[in-house]
TIROMAR-826806 format. One record per residue (C-alpha): residue number from 0; residue in one letter; x, y, z. Coordinates in nm, 3 decimals. Layout:
BEGIN
+------+------+---------+---------+---------+
! resi ! resn !       u !       v !       w !
+------+------+---------+---------+---------+
!  NUM !    a !       X !       Y !       Z !
...
+------+------+---------+---------+---------+
end
This chain:
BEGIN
+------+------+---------+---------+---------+
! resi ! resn !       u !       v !       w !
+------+------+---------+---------+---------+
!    0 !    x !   0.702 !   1.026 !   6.536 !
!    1 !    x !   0.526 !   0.804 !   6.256 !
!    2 !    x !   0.681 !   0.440 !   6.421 !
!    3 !    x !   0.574 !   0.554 !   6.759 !
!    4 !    x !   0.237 !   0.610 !   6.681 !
!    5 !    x !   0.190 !   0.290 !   6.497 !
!    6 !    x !   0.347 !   0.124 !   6.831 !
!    7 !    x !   0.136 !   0.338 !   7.038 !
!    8 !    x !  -0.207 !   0.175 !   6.830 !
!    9 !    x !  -0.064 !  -0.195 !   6.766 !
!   10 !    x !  -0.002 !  -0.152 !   7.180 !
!   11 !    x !  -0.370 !  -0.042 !   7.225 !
!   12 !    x !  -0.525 !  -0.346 !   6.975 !
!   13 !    x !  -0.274 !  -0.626 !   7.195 !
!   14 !    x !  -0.397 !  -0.472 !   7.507 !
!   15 !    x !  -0.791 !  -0.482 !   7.402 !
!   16 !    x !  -0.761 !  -0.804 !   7.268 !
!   17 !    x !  -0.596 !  -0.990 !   7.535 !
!   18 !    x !  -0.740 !  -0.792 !   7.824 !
!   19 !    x !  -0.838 !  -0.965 !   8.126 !
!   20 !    x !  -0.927 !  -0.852 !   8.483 !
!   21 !    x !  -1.073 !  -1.033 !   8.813 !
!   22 !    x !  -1.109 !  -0.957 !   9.215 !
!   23 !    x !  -1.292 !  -1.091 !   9.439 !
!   24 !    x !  -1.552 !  -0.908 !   9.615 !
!   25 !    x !  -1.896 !  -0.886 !   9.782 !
!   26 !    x !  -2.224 !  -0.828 !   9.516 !
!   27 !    x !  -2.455 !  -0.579 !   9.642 !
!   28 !    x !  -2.682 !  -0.692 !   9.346 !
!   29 !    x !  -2.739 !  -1.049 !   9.418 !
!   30 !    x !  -2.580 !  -1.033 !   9.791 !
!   31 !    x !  -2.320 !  -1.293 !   9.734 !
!   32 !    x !  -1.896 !  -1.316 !   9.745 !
!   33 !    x !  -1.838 !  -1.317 !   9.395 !
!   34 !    x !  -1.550 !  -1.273 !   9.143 !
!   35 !    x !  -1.597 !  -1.022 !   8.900 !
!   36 !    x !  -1.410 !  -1.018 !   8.596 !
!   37 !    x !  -1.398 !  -0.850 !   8.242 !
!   38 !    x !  -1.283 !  -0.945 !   7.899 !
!   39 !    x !  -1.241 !  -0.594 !   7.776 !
!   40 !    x !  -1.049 !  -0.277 !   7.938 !
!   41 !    x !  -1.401 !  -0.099 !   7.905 !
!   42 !    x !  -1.541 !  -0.179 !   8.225 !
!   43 !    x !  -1.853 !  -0.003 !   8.265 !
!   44 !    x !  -2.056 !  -0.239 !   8.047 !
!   45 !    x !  -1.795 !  -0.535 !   8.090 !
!   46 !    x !  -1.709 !  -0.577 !   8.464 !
!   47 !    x !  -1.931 !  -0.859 !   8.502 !
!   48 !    x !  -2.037 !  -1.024 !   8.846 !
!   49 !    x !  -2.015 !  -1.412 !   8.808 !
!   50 !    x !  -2.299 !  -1.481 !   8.929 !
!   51 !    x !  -2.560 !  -1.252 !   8.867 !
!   52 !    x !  -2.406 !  -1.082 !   8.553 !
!   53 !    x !  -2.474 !  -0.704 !   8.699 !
!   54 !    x !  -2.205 !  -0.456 !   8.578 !
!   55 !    x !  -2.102 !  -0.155 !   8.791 !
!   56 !    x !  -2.329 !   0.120 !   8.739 !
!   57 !    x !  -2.602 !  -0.148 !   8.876 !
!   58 !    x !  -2.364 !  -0.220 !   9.164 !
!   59 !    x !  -2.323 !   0.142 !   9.250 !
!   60 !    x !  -2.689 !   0.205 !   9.242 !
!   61 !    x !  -2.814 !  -0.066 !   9.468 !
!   62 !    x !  -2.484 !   0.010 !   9.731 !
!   63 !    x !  -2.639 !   0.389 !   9.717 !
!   64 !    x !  -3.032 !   0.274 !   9.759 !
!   65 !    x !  -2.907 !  -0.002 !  10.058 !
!   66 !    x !  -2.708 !   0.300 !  10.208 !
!   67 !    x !  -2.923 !   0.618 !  10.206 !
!   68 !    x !  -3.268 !   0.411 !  10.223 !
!   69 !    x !  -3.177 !   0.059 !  10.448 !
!   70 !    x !  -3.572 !  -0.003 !  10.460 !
!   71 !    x !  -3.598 !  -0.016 !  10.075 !
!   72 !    x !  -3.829 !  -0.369 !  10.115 !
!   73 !    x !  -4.117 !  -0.214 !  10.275 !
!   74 !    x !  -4.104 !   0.136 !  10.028 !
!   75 !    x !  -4.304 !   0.254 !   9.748 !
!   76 !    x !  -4.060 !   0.174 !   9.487 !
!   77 !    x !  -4.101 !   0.286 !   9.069 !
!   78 !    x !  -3.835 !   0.173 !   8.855 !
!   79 !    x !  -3.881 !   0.365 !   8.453 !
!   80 !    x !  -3.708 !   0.114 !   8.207 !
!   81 !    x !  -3.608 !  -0.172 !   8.410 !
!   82 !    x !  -3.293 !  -0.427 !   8.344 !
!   83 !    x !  -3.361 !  -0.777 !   8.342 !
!   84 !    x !  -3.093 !  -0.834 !   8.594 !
!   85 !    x !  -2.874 !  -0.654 !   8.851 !
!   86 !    x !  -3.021 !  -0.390 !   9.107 !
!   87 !    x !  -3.363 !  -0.399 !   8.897 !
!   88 !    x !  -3.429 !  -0.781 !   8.941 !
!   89 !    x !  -3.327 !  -0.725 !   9.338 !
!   90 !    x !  -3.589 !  -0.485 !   9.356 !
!   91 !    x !  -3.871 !  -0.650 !   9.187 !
!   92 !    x !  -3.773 !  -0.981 !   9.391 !
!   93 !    x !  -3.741 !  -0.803 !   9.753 !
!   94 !    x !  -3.991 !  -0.490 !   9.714 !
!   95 !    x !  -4.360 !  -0.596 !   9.770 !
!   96 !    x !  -4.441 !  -0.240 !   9.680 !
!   97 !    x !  -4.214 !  -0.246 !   9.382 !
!   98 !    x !  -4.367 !  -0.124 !   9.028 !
!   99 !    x !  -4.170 !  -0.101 !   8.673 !
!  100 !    x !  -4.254 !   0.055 !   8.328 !
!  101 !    x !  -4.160 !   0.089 !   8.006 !
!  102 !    x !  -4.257 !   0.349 !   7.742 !
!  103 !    x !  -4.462 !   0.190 !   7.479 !
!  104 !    x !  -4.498 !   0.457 !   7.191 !
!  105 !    x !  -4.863 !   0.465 !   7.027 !
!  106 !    x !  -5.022 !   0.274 !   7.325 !
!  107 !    x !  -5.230 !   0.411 !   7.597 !
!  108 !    x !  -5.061 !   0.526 !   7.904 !
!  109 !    x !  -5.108 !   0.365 !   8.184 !
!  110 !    x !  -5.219 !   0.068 !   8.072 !
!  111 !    x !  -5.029 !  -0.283 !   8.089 !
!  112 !    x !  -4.862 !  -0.391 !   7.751 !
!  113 !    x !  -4.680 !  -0.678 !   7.717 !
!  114 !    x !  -4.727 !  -0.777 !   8.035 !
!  115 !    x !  -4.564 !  -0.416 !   8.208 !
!  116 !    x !  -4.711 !  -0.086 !   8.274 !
!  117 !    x !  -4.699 !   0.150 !   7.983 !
!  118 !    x !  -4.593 !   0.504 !   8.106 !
!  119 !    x !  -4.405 !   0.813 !   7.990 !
!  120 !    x !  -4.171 !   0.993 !   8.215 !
!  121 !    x !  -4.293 !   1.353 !   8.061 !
!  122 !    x !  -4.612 !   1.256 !   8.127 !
!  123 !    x !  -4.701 !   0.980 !   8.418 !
!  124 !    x !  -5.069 !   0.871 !   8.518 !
!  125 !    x !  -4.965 !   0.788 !   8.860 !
!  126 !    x !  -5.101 !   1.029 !   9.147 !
!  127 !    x !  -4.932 !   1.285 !   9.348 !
!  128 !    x !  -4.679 !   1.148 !   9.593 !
!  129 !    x !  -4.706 !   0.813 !   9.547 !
!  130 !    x !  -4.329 !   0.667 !   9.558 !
!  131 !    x !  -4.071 !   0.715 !   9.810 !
!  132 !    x !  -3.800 !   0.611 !   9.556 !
!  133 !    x !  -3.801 !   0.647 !   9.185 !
!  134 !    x !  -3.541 !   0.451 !   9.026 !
!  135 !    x !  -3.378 !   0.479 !   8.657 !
!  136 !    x !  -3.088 !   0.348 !   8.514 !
!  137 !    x !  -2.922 !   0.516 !   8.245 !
!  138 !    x !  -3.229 !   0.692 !   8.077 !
!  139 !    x !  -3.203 !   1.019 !   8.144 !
!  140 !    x !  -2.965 !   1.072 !   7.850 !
!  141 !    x !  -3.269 !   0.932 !   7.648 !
!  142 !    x !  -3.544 !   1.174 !   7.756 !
!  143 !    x !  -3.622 !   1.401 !   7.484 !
!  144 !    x !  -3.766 !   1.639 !   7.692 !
!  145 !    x !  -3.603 !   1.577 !   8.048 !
!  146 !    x !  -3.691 !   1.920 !   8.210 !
!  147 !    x !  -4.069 !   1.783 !   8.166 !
!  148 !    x !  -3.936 !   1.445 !   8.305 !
!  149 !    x !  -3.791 !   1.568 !   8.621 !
!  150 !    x !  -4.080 !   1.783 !   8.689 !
!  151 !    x !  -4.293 !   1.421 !   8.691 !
!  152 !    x !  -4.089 !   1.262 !   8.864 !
!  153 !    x !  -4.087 !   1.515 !   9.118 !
!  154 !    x !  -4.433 !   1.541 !   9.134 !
!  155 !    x !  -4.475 !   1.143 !   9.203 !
!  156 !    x !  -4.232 !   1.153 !   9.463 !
!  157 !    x !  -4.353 !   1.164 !   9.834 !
!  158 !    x !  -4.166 !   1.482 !  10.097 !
!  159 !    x !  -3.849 !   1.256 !  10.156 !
!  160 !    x !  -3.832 !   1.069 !   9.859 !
!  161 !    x !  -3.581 !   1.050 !   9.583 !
!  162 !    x !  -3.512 !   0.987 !   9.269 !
!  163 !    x !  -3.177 !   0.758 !   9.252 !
!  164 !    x !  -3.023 !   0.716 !   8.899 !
!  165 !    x !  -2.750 !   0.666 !   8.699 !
!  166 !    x !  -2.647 !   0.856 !   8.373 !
!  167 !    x !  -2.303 !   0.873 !   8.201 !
!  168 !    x !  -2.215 !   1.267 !   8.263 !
!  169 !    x !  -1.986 !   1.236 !   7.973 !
!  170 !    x !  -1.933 !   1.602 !   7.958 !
!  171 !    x !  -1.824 !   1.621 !   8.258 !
!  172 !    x !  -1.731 !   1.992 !   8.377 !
!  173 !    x !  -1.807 !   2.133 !   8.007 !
!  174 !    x !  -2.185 !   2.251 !   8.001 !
!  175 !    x !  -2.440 !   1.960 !   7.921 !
!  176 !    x !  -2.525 !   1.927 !   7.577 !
!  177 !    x !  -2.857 !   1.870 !   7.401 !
!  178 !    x !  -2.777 !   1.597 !   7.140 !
!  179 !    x !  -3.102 !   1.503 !   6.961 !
!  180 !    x !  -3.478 !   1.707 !   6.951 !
!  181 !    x !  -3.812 !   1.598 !   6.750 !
!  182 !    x !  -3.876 !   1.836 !   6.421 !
!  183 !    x !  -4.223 !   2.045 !   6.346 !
!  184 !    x !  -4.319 !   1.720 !   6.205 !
!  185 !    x !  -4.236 !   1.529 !   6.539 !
!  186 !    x !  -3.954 !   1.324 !   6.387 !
!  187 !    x !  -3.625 !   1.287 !   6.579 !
!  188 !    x !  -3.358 !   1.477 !   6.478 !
!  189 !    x !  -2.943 !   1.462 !   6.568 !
!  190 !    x !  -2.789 !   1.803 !   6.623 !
!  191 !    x !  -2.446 !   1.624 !   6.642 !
!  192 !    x !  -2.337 !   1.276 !   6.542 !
!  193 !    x !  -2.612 !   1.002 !   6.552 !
!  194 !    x !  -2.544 !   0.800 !   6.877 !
!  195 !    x !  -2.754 !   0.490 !   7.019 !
!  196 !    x !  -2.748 !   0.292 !   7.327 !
!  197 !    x !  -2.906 !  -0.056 !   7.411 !
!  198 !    x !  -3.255 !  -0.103 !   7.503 !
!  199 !    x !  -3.406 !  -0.394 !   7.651 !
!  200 !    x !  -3.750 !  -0.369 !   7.456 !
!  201 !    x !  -3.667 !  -0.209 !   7.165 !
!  202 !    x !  -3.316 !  -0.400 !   6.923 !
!  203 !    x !  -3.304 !  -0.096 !   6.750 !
!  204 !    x !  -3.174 !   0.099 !   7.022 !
!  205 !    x !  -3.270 !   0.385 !   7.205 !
!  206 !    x !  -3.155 !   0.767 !   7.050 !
!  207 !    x !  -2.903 !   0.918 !   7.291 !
!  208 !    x !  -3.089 !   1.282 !   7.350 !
!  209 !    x !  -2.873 !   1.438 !   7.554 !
!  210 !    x !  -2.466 !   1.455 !   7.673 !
!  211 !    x !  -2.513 !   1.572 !   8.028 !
!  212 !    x !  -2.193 !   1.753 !   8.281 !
!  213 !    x !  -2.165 !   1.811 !   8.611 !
!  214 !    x !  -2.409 !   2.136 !   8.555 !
!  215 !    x !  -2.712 !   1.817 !   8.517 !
!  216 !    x !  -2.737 !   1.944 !   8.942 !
!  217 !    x !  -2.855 !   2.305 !   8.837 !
!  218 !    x !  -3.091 !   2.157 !   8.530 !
!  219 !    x !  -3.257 !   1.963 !   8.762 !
!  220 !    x !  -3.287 !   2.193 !   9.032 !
!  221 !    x !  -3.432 !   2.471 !   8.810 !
!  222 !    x !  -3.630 !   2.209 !   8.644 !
!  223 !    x !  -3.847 !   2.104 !   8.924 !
!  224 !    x !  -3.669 !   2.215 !   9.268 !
!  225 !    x !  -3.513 !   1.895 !   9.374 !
!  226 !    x !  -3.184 !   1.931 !   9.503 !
!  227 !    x !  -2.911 !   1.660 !   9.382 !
!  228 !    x !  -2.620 !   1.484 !   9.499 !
!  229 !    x !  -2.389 !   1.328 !   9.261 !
!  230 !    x !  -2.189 !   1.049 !   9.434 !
!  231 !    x !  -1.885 !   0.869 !   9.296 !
!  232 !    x !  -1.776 !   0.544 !   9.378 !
!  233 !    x !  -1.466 !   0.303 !   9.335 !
!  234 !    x !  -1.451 !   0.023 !   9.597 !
!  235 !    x !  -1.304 !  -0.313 !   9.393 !
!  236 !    x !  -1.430 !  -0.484 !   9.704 !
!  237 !    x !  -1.787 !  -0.403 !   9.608 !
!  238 !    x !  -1.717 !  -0.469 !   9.219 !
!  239 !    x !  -1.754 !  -0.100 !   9.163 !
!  240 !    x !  -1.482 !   0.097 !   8.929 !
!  241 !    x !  -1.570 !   0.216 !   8.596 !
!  242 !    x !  -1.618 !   0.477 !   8.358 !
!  243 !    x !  -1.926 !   0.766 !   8.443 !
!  244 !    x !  -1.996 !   0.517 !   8.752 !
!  245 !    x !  -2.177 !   0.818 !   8.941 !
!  246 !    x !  -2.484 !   0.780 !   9.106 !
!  247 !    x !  -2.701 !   1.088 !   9.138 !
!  248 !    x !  -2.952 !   1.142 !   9.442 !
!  249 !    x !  -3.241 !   1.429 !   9.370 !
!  250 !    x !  -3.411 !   1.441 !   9.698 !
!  251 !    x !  -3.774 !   1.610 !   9.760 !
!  252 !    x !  -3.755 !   1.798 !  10.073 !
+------+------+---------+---------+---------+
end
């Protein structure tokens, strides 16, 4: 039982170490036949388009927003916590009406810093109704308080609008967890193991504050009243298989 184990994990390290995978397909990011290709057996941050370098998730998104909303250009578009390439730079490049922000902590909302507008999910200066789309890409796991987040985002959104995002529902069918909350003296704190993802403005990382499941449709929905869709997607020919590749539609009726 021993020896097959220790085959079973010198297996594994060959396989990780030499993996390699390629097709050919059509990039809904950059709008090109492309091959996309990974190095490593996790694809959902390694299944890389050749020429734009957008990974699945980003992919999936921009398939879903082209799909459900084919007059995206001329929209009122927000985008919380933009990438700097994939469905986020086809936005900004093709949406006239397009607007992005980042959360600046200990600056005044609303305000442009570092050359973006400085705004909190929880707590957004924009009006009532002003986007038809709100865009984010893996943050909702972030949010420390996302109940207060969907209800602004709710309120910015327009009758027929919707928020399209992507966050890894991790816990799948299990109820969604609540991973990290501030103290009384407003410092974050881990109720489980510490866990950080990347974040574009900040090398430190960004705390992972929650491990959402399928039951993310109900929070959201008792959070603010938007109903949601969670749509899954593998299509190689579209570069889009991965890990937690779902897309999740909240729409304001």
């Amino acid at each position: 039982m021993k020896i097959k184990k220790i085959s079973q994990k010198i297996n594994q390290i060959l396989y990780d170490e030499y993996f390699y995978f390629q097709c050919k397909g059509f990039c809904h990011c950059c709008d090109n036949k492309v091959l996309f290709y990974s190095y490593d057996s996790w694809l959902r941050d390694n299944f890389y388009c050749r020429k734009c370098f957008s990974i699945p998730r980003e992919r999936a998104l921009m398939y879903i927003i082209e799909t459900k909303f084919p007059h995206w250009r001329s929209l009122n578009i927000h985008e919380s916590s933009p990438e700097n390439r994939g469905a986020s730079t086809k936005l900004k490049n093709n949406c006239k009406h397009y607007i992005s922000t980042q959360f600046y902590l200990n600056n005044e909302l609303g305000k442009v810093v570092n050359g973006i507008r400085n705004e909190n999910l929880e707590e957004q200066t924009f009006k009532n109704e002003s986007f038809d789309i709100v865009v984010t890409q893996d943050v909702m796991e972030h949010v420390l308080n996302p109940d207060a987040a969907f209800k602004e985002i709710a309120r910015t959104l327009k009758p027929g609008g919707a928020h399209i995002f992507t966050t890894p529902l991790v816990n799948k069918f299990k109820p969604s967890q609540k991973w990290a909350v501030l103290d009384e003296s407003k410092k974050l704190k881990f109720l489980f193991e510490p866990e950080y993802h990347g974040n574009p403005i900040n090398p430190e990382g960004s705390p992972v504050s929650m491990h959402w499941g399928y039951d993310i449709i109900d929070f959201i929905y008792n959070s603010c009243g938007l109903k949601t869709e969670i749509i899954y997607l593998d299509n190689l020919d579209f570069g889009i298989r991965a890990e937690y590749i779902e897309v999740l539609i909240s729409s304001k009726i």
